[in-house]
N, CA, C and O atoms as CSV, one atom per row, in Angstrom:
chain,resi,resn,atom,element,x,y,z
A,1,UNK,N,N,0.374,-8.393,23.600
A,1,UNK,CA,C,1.203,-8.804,22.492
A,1,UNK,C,C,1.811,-7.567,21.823
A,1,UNK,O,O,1.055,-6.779,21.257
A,2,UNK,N,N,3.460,-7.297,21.862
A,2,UNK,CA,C,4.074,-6.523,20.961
A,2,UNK,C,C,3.770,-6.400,19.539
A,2,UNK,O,O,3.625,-7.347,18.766
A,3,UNK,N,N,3.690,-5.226,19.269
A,3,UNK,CA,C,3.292,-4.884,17.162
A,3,UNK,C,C,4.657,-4.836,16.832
A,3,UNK,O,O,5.603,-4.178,17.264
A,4,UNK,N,N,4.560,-5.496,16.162
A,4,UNK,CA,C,5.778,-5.571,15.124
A,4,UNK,C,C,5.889,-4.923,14.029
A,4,UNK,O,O,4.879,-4.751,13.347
A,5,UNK,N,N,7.169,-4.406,13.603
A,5,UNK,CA,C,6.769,-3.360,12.307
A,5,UNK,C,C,7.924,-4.011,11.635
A,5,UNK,O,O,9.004,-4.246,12.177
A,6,UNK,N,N,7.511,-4.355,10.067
A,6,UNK,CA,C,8.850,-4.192,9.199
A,6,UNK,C,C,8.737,-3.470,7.762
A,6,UNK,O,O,7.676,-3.570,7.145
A,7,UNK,N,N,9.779,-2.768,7.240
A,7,UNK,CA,C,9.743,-2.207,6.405
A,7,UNK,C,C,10.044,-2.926,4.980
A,7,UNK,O,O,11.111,-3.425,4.624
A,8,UNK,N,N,8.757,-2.847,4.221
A,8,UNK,CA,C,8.424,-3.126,2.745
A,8,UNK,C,C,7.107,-2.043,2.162
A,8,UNK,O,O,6.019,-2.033,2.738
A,9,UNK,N,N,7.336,-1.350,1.212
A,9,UNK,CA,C,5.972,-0.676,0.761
A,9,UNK,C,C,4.939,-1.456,-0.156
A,9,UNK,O,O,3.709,-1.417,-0.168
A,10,UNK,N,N,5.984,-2.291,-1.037
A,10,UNK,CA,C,4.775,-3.070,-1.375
A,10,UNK,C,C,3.473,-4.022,-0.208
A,10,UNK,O,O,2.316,-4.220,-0.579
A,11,UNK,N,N,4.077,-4.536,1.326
A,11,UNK,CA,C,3.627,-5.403,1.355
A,11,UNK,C,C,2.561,-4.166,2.137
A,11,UNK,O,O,1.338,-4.224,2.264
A,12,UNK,N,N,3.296,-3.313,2.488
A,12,UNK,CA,C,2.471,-2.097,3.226
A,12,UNK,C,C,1.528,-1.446,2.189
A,12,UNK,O,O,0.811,-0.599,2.723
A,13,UNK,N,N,1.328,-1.588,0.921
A,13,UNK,CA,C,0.451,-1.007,0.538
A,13,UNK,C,C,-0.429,-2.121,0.121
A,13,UNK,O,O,-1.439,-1.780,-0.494
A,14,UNK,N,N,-0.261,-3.297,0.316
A,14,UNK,CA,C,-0.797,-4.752,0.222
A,14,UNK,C,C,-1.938,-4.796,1.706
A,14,UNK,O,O,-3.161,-4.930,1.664
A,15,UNK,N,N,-1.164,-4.656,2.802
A,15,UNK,CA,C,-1.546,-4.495,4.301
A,15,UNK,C,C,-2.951,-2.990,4.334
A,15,UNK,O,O,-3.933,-3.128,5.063
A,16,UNK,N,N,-2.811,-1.935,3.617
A,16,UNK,CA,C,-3.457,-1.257,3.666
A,16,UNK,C,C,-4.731,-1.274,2.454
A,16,UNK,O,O,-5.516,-0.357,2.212
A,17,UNK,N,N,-4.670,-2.291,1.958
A,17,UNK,CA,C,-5.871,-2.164,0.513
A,17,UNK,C,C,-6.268,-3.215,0.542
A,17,UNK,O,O,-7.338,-3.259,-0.064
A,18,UNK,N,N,-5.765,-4.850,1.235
A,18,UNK,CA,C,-6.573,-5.560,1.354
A,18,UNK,C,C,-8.076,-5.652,2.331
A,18,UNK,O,O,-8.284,-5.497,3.534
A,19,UNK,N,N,-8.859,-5.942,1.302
A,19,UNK,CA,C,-10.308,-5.841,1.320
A,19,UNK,C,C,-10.732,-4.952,1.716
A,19,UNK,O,O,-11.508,-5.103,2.660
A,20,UNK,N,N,-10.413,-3.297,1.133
A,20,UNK,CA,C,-11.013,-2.317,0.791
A,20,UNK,C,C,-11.272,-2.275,-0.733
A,20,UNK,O,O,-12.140,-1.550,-1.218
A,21,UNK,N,N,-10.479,-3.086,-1.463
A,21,UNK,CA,C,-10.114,-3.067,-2.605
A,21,UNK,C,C,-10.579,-4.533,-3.575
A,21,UNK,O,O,-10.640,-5.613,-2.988
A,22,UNK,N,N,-10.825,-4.463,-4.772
A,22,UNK,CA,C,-10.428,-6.215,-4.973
A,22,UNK,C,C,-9.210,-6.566,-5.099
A,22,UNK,O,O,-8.285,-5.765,-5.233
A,23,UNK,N,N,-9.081,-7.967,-5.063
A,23,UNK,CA,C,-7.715,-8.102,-4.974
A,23,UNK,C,C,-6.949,-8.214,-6.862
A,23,UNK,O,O,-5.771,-8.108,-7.202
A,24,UNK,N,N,-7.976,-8.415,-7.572
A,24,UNK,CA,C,-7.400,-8.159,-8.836
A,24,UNK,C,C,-6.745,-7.078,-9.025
A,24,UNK,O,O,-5.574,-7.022,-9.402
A,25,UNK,N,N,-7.852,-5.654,-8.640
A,25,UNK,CA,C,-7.305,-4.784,-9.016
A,25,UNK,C,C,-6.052,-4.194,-7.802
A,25,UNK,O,O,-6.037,-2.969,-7.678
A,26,UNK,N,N,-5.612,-4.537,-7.427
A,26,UNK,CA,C,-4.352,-4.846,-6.338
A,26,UNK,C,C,-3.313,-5.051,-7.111
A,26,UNK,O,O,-2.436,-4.393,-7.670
A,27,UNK,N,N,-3.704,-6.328,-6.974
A,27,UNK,CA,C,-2.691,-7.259,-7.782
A,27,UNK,C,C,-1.973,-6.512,-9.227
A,27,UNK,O,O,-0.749,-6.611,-9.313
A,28,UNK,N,N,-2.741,-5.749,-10.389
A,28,UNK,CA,C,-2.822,-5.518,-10.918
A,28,UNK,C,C,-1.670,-3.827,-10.953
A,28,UNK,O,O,-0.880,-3.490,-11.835
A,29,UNK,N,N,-1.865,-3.421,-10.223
A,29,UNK,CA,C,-1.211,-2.037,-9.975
A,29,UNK,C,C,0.295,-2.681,-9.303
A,29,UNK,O,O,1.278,-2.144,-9.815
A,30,UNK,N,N,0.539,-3.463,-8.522
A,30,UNK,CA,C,1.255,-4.430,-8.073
A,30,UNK,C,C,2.623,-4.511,-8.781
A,30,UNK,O,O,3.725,-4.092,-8.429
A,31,UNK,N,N,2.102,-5.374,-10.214
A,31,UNK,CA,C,2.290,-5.600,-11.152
A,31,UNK,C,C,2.969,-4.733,-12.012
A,31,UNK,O,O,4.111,-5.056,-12.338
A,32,UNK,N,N,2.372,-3.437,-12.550
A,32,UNK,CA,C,2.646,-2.311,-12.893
A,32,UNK,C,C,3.652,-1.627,-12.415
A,32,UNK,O,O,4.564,-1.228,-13.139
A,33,UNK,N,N,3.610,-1.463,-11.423
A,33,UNK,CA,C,4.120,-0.034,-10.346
A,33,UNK,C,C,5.596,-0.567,-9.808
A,33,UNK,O,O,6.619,0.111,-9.908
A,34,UNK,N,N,5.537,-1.967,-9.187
A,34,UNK,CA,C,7.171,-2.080,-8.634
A,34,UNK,C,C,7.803,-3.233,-9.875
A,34,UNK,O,O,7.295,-4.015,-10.678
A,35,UNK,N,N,8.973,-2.882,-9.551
A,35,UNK,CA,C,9.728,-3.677,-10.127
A,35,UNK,C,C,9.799,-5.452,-9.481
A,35,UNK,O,O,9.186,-5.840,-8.486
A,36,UNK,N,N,10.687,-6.288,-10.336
A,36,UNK,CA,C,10.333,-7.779,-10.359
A,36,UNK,C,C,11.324,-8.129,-8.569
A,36,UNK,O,O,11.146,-8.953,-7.671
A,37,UNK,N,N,12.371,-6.963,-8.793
A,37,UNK,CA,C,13.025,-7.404,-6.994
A,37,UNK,C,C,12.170,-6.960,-6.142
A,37,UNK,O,O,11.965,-7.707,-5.185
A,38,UNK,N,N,11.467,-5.757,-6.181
A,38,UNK,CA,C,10.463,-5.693,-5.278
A,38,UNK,C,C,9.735,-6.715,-5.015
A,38,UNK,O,O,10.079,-7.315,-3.996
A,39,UNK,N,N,8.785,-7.160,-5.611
A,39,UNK,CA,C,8.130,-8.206,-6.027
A,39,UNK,C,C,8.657,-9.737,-5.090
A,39,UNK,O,O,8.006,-10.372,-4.260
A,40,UNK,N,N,10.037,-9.982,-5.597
A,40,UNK,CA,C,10.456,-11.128,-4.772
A,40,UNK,C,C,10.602,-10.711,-3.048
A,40,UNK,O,O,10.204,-11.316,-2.053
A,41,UNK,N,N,11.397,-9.330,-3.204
A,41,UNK,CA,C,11.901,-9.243,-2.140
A,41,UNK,C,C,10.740,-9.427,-0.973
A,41,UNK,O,O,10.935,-10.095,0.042
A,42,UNK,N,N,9.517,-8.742,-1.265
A,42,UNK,CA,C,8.219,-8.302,-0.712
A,42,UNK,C,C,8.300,-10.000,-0.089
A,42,UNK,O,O,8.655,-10.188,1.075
A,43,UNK,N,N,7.956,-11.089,-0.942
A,43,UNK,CA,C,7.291,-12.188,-0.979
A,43,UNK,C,C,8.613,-12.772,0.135
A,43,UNK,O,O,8.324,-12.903,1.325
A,44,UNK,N,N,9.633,-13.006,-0.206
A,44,UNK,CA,C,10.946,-13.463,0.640
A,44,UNK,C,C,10.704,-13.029,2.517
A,44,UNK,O,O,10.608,-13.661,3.569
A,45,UNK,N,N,10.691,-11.504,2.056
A,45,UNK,CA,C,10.143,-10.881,3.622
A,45,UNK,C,C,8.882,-11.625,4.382
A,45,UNK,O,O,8.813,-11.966,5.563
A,46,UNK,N,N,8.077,-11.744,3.515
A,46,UNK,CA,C,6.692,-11.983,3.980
A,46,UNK,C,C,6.704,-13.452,4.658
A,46,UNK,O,O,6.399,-13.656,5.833
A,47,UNK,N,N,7.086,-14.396,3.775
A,47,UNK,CA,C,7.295,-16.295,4.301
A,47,UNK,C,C,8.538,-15.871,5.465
A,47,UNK,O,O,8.445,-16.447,6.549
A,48,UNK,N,N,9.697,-14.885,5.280
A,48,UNK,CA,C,10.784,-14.876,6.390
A,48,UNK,C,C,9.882,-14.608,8.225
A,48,UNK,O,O,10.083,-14.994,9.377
A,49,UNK,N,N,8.985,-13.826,7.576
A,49,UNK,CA,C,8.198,-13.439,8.979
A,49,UNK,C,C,7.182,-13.999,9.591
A,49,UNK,O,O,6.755,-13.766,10.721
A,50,UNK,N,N,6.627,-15.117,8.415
A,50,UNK,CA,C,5.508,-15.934,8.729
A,50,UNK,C,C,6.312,-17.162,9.459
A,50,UNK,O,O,5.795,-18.151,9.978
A,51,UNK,N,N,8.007,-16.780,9.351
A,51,UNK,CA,C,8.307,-18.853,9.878
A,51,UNK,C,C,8.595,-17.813,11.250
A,51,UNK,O,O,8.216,-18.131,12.377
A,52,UNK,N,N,9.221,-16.711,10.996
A,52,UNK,CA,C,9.687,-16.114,12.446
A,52,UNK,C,C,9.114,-15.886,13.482
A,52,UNK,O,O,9.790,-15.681,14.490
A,53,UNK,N,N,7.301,-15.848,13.555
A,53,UNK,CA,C,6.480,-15.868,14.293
A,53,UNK,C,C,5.669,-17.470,14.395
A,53,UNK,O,O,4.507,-17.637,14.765
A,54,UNK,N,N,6.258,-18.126,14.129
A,54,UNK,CA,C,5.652,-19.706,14.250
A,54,UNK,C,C,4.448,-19.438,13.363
A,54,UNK,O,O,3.531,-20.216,13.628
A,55,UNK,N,N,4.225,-18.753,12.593
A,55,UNK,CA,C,2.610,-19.244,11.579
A,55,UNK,C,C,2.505,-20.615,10.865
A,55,UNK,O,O,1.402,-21.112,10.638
A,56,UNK,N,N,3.655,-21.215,10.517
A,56,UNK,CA,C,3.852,-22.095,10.261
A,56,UNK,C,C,3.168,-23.503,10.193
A,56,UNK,O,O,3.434,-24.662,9.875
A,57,UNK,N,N,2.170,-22.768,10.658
A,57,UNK,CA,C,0.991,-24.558,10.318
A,57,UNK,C,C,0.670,-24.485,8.771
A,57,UNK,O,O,1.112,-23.885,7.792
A,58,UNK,N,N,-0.619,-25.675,9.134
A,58,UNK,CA,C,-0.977,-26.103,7.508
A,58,UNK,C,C,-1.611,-24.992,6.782
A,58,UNK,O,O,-1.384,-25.035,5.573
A,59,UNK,N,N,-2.374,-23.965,7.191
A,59,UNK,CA,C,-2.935,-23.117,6.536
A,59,UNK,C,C,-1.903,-22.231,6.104
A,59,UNK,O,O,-2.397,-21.819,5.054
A,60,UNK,N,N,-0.896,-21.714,6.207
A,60,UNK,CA,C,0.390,-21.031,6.004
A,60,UNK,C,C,1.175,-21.800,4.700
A,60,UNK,O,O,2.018,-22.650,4.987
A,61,UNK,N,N,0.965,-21.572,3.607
A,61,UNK,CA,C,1.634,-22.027,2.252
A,61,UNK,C,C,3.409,-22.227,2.949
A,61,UNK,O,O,3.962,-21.785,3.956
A,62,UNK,N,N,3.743,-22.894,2.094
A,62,UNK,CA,C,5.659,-22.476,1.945
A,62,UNK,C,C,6.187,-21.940,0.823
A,62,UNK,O,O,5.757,-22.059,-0.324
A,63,UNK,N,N,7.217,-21.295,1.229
A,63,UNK,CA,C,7.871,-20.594,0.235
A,63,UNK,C,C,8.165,-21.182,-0.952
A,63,UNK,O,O,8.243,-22.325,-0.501
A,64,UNK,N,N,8.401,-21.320,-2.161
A,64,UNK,CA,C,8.397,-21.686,-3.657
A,64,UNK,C,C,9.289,-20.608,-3.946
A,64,UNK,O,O,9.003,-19.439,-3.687
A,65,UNK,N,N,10.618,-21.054,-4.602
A,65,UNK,CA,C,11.368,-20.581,-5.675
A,65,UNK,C,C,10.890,-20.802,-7.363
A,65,UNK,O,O,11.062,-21.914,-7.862
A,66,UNK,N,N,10.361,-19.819,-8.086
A,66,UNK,CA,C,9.808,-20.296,-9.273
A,66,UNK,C,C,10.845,-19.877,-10.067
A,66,UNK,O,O,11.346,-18.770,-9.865
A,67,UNK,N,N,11.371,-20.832,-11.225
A,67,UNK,CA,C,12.471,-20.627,-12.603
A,67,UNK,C,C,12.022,-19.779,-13.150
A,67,UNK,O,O,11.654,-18.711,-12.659
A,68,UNK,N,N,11.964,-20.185,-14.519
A,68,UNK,CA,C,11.202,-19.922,-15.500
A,68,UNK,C,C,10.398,-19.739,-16.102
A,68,UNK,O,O,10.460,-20.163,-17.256
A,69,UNK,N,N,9.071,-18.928,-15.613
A,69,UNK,CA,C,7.544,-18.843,-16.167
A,69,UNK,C,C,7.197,-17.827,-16.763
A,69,UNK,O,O,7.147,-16.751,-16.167
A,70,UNK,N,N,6.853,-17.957,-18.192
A,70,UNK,CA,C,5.934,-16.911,-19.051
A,70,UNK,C,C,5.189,-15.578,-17.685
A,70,UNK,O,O,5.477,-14.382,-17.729
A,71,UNK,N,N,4.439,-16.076,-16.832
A,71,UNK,CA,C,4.133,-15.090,-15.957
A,71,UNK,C,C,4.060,-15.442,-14.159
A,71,UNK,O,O,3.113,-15.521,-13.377
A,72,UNK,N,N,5.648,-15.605,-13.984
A,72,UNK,CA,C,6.570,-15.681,-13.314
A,72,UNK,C,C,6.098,-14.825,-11.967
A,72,UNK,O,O,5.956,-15.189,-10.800
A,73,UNK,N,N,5.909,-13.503,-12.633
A,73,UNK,CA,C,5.540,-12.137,-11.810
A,73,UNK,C,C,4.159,-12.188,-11.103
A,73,UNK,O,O,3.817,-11.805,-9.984
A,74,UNK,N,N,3.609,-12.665,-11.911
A,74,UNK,CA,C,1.810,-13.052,-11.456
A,74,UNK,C,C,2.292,-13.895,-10.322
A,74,UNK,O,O,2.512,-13.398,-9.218
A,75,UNK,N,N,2.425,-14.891,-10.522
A,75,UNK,CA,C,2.498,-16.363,-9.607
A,75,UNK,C,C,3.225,-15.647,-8.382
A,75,UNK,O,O,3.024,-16.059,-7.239
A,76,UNK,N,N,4.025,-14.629,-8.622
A,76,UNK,CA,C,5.129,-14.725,-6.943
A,76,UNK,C,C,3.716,-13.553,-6.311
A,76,UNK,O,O,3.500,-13.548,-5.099
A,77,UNK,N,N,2.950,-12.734,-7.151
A,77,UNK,CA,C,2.406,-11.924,-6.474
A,77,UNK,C,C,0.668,-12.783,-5.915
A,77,UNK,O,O,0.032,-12.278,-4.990
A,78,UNK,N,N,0.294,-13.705,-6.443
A,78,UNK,CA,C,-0.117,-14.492,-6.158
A,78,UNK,C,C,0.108,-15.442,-4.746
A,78,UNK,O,O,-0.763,-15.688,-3.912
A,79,UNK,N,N,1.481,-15.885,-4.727
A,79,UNK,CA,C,1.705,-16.614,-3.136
A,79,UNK,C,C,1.573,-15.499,-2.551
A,79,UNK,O,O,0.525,-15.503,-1.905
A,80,UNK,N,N,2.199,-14.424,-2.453
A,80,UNK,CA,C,1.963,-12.898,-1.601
A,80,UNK,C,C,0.577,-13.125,-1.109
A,80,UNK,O,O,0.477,-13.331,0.100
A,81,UNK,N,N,-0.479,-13.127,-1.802
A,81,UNK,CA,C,-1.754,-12.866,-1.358
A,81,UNK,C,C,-2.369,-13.945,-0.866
A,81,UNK,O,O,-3.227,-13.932,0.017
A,82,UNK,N,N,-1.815,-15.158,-1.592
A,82,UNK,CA,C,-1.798,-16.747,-0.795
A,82,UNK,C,C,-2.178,-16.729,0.740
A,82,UNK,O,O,-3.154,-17.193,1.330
A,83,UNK,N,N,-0.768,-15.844,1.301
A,83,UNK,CA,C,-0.783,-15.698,2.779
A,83,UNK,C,C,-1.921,-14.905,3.688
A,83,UNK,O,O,-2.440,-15.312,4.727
A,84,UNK,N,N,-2.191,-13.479,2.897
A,84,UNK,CA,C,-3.279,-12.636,3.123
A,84,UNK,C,C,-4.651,-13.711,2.995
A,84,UNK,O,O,-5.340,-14.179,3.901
A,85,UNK,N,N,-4.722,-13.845,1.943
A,85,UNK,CA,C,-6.088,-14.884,2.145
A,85,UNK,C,C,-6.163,-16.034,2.948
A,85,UNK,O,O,-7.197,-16.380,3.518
A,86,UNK,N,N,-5.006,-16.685,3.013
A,86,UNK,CA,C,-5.500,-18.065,3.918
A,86,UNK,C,C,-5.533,-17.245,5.246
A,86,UNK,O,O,-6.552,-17.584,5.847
A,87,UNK,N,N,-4.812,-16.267,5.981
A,87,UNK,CA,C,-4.585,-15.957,6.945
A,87,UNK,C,C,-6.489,-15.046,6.882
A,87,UNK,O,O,-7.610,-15.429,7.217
A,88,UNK,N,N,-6.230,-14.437,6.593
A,88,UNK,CA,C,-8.007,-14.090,6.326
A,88,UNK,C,C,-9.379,-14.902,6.295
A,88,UNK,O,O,-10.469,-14.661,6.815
A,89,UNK,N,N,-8.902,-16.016,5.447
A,89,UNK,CA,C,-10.393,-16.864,5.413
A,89,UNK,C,C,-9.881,-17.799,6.900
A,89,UNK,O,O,-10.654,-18.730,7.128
A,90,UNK,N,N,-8.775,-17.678,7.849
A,90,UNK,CA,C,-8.755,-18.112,9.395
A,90,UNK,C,C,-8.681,-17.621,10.636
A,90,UNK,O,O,-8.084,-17.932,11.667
A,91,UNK,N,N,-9.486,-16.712,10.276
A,91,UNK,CA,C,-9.558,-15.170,11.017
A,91,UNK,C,C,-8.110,-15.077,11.786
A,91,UNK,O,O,-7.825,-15.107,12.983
A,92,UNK,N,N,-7.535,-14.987,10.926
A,92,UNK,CA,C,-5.692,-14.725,11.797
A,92,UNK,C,C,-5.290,-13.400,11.154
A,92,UNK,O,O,-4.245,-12.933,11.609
A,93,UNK,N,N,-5.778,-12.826,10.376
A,93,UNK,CA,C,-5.008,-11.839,9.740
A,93,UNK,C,C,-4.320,-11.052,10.333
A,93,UNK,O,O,-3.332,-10.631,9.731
A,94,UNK,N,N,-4.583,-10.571,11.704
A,94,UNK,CA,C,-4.298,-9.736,13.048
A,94,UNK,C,C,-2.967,-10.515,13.732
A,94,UNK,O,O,-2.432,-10.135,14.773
A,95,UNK,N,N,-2.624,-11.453,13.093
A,95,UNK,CA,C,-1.232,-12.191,13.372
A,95,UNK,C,C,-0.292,-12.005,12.462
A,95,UNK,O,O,0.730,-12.623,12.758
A,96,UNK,N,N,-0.205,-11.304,11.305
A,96,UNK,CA,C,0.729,-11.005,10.449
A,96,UNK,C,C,1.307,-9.589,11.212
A,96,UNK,O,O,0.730,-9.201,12.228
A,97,UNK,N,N,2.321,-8.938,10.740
A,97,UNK,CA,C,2.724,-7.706,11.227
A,97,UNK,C,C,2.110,-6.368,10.722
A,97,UNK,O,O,1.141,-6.486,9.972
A,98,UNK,N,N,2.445,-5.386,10.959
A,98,UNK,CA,C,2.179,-4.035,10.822
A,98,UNK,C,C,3.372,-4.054,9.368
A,98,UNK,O,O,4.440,-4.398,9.872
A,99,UNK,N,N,3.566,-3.854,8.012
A,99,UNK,CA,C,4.347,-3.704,7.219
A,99,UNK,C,C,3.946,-2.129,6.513
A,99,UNK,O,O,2.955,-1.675,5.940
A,100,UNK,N,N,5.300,-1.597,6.903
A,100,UNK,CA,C,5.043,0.087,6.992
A,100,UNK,C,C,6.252,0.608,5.423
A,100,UNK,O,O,6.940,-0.043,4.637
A,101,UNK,N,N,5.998,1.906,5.593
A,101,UNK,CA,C,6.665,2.854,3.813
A,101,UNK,C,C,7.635,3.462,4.461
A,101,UNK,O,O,7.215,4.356,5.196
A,102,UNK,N,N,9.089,3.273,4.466
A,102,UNK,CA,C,9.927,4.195,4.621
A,102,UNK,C,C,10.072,5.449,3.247
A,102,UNK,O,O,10.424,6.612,3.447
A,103,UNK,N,N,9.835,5.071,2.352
A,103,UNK,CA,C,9.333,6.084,1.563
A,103,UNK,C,C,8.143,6.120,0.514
A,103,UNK,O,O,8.163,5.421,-0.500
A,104,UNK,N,N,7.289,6.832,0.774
A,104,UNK,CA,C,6.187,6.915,0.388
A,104,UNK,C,C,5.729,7.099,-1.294
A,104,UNK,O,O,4.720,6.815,-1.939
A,105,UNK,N,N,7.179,7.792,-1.635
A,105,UNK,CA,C,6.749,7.338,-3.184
A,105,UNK,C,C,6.911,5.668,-3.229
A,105,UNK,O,O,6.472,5.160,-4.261
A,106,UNK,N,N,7.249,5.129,-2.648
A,106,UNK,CA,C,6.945,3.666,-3.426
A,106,UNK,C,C,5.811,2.887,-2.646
A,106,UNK,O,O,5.823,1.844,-1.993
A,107,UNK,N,N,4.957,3.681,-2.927
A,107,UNK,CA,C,3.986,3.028,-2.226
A,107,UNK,C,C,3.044,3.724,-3.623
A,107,UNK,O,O,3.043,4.949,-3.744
A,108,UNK,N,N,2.315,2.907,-4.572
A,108,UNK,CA,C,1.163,3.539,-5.851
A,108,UNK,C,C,-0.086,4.075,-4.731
A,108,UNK,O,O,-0.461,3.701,-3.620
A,109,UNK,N,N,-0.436,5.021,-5.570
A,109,UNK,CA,C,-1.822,4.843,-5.825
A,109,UNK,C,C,-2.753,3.921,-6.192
A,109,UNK,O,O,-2.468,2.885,-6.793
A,110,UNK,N,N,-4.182,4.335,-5.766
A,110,UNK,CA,C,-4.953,2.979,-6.343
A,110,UNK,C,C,-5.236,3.221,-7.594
A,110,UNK,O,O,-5.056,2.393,-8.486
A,111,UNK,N,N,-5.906,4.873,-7.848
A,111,UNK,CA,C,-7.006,5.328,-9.245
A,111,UNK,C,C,-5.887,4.941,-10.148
A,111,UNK,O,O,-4.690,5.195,-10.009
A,112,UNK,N,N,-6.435,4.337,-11.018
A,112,UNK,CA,C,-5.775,4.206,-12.212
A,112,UNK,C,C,-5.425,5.591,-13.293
A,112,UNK,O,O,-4.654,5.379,-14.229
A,113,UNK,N,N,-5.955,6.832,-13.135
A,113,UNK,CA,C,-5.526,7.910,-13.491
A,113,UNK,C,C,-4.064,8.764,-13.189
A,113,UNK,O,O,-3.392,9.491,-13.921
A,114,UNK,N,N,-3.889,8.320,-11.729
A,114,UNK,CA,C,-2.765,8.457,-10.887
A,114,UNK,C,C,-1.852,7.793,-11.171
A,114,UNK,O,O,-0.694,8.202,-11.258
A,115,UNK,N,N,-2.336,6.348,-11.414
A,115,UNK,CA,C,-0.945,5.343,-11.475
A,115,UNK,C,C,-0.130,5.645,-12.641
A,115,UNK,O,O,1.093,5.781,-12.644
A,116,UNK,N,N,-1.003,5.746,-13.732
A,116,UNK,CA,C,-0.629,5.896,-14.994
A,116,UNK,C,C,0.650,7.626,-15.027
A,116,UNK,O,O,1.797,7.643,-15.474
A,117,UNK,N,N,0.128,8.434,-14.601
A,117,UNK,CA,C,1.306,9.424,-14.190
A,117,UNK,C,C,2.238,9.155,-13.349
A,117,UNK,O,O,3.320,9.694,-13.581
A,118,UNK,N,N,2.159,8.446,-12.383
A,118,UNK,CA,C,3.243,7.470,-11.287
A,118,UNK,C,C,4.165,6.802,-12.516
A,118,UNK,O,O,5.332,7.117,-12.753
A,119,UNK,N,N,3.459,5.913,-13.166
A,119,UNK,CA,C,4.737,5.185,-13.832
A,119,UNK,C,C,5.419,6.039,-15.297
A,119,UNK,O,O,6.428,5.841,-15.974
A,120,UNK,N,N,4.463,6.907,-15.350
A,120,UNK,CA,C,5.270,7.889,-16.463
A,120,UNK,C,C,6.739,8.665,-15.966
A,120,UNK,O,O,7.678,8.933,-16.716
A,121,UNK,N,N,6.661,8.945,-14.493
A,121,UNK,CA,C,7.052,9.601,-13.562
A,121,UNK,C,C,8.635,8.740,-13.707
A,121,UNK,O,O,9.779,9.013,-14.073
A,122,UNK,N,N,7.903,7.593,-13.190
A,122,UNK,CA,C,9.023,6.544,-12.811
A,122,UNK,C,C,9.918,6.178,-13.843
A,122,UNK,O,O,11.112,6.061,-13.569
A,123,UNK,N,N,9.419,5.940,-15.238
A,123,UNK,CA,C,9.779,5.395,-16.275
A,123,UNK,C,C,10.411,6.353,-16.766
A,123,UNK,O,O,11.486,5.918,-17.177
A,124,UNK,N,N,10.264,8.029,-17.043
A,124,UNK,CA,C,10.902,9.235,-17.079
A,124,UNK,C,C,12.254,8.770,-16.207
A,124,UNK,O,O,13.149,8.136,-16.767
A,125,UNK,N,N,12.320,9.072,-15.029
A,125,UNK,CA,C,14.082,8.781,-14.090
A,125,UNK,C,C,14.325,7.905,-13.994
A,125,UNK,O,O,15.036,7.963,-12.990
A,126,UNK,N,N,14.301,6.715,-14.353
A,126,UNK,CA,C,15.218,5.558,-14.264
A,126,UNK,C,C,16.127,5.742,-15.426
A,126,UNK,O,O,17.284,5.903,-15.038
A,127,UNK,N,N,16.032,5.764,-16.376
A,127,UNK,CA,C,17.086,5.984,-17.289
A,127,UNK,C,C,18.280,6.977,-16.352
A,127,UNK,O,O,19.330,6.503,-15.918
A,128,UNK,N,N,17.795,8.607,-16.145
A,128,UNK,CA,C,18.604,9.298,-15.651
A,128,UNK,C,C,18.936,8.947,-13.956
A,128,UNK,O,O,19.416,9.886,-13.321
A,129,UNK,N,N,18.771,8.044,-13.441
A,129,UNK,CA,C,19.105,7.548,-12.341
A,129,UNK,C,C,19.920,6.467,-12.439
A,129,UNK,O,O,20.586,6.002,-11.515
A,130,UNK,N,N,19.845,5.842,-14.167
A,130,UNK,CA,C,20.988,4.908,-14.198
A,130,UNK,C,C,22.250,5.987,-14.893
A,130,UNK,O,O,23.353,5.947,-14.347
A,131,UNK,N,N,22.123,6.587,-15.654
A,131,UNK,CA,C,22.788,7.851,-15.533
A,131,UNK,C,C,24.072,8.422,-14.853
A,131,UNK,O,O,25.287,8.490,-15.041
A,132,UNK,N,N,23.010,8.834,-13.860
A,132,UNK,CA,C,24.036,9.496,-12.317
A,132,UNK,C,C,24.831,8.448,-11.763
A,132,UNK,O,O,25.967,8.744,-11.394
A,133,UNK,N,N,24.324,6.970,-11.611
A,133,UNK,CA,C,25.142,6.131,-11.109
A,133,UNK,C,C,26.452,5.473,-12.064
A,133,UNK,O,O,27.559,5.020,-11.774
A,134,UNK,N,N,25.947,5.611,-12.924
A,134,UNK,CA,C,27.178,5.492,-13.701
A,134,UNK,C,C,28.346,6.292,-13.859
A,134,UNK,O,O,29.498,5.893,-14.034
A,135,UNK,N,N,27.734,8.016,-13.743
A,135,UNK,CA,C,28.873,8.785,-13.790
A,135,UNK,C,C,29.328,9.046,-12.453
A,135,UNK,O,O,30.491,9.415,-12.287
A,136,UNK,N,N,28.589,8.907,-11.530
A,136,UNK,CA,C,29.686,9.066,-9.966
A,136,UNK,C,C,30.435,8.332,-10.312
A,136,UNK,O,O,31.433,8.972,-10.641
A,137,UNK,N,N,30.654,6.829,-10.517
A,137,UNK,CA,C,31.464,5.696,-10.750
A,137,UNK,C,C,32.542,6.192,-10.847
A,137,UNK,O,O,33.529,5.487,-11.060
């Protein structure tokens, strides 16, 4: 059987910390660290690859578009792990893909000492990254 690789860091740093880790505290840095398109995009990729390889039985959730929810962000990172766990508690996990970092800063840390300078980091250049894009314009 061919390995398949696709590029997302969230789901790749999802792929590399599930159950070394708990999944709260996962989830939790998750949360923190990428932004809300990450977040969808991750989850969009993830159901796109679960129908593309036939996973598609009953243990395999379906995709959900959620509106409007107080914690909107929880719930999409929640189905994310939906898949990891059901695919886990059916010993299939080895049927999802290889999901790899084309760049490695967006991939957190776990220690929470680290993260906390990660998003200082992050939260520092986005302003001046909206910035630059404005003035190339």
């Amino acid at each position: 059987m061919a390995v398949c690789f696709y590029h997302n860091e969230l789901l790749c740093f999802i792929n590399n910390k599930y159950g070394n880790s708990s999944n709260d505290n996962i989830k939790s840095v998750i949360l923190n660290f990428y932004a809300p398109t990450e977040i969808f995009g991750a989850k969009e990729l993830l159901f796109k690859v679960v129908n593309e390889l036939n996973l598609t039985v009953d243990w395999v959730s379906r995709l959900v578009n959620r509106r409007r929810f107080e914690n909107k962000l929880r719930l999409e990172v929640d189905d994310i792990f939906g898949v990891f766990d059901v695919s886990d508690k059916h010993v299939q996990l080895k049927l999802l893909p290889e999901f790899v970092a084309k760049n490695v800063e967006k991939v957190p840390p776990l220690r929470s000492d680290k993260l906390n300078s990660c998003m200082a980091v992050r939260r520092i250049s986005a302003p001046k990254n909206k910035v630059s894009a404005i003035v190339s314009n």
